[in-house]
N, C-alpha and C positions, 0 to 999 in steps of 0.2 A: 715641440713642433718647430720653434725658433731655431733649434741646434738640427734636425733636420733638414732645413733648408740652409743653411751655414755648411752641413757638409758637402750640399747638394753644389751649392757654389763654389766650393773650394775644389770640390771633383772638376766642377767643368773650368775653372780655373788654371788646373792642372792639366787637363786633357787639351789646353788651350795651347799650354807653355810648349809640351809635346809637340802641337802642331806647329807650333812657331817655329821651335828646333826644327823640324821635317822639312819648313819650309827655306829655314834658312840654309841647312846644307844642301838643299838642292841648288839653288839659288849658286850656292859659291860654287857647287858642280857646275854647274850653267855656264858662267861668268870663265872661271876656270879651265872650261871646253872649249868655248869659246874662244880664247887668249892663247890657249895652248895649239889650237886647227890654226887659228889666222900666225903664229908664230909658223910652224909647220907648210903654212900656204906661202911664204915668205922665200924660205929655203926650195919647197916642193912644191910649182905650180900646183902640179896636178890636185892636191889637197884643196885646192879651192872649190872643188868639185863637189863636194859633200862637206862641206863647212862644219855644220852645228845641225841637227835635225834635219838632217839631207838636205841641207842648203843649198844651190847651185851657185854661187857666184865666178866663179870661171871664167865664162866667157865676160863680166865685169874688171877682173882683176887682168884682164888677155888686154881690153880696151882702154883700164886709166889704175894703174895703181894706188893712183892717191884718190880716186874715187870710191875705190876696192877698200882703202886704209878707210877713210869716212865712217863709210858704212858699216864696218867694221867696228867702229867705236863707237858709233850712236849702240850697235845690238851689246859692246863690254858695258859702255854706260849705265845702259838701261838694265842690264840683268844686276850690276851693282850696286845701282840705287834698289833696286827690290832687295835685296838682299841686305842692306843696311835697315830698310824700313822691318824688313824683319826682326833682326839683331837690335832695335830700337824696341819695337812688340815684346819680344824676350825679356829687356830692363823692364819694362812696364808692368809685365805680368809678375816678374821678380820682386818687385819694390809693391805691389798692390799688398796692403794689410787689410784685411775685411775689417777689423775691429778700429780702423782709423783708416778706411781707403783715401780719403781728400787728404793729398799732399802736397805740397808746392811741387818737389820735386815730379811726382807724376805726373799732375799738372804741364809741368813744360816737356817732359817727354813725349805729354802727348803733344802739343802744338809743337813740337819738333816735326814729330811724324807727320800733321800735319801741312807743315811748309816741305816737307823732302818729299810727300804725296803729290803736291803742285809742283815740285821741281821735275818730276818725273817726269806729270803729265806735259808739261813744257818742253821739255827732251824728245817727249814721244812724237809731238805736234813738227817740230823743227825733223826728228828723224824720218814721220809721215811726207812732209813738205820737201827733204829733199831726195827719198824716194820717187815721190809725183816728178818733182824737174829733172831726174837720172832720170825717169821711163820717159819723158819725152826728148831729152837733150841726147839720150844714146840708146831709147829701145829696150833697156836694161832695167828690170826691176830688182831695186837694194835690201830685198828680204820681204817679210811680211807688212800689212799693214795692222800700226800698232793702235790698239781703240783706246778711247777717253776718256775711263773708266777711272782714272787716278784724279782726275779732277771732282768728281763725284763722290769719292771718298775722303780726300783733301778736304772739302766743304762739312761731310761727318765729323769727320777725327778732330777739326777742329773747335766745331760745335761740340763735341763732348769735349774737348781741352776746355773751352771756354764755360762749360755746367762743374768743371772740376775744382777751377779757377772761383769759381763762386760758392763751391762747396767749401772750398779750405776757406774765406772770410767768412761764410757762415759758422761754422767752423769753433773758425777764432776765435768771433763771437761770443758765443755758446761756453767756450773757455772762460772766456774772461765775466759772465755775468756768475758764473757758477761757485 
């Protein structure tokens, strides 16, 4: 029974690592598409037109180019911090040992992912904020509005870093009475 549910864990474990990978080469596609249009928009106005998922900025990039450049970098930003927290998920799921999961090192991987979850969401908050002041300073909205959904996972990831954290001294423990 114990070695059934041990596989059953390592299956979803794996099916996990997959999705991390999926996630993260989208992610560098993203980032990458992005970086490559607004390079592209640079040389060829007209590309600003369909940016990244039919973007419009255009007539933002017609109006202020270094406002155009901004916003531009809040969306490189943001698609490459997700794609780091990825590639961070990836080491975590790599380094997890079922027969000794509490590690130090997991442990700060994961309050890594943690603190770059609230970096995000702090990027996100500043790139909301100065979309809001471009639609009213010029009429012009600077892409989507991005939700604050990373701060509420922020707060997770690092509550489980901090149950990981307590697992490895328990751990220790457990070592050293044995």
């Amino acid at each position: 029974m114990k070695t059934a549910n041990k596989t059953r864990t390592e299956q979803i474990l794996q099916i996990m690592l997959v999705l991390a990978w999926i996630a993260f080469i989208g992610l560098m596609i993203e980032a990458g598409a992005v970086i490559f249009s607004y390079g592209l928009s640079c040389i060829n106005p007209d590309a600003a037109k369909n940016l990244y998922k039919r973007l419009d900025l255009y007539s933002l990039r017609q109006l202020s180019f270094h406002n155009y450049t901004l916003a531009v970098s809040f969306m490189i930003a943001l698609s490459c911090m997700k794609a780091y927290i990825s590639y961070l998920v990836i080491k975590v799921l790599t380094k997890v040992n079922l027969d000794n999961p509490f590690t130090t090192d997991v442990a700060r991987k994961l309050e890594t992912i943690s603190y770059i979850l609230l970096e995000t969401w702090i990027v996100s908050v500043l790139y909301n904020a100065y979309s809001h002041w471009l639609l009213k300073r010029t009429g012009e909205l600077a892409g989507g509005n991005v939700q604050g959904e990373f701060l509420f996972a922020a707060g997770l990831v690092f509550i489980i870093a901090q149950i990981f954290k307590r697992g490895v001294e328990i751990q220790a423990e457990n070592e050293l009475t044995i």
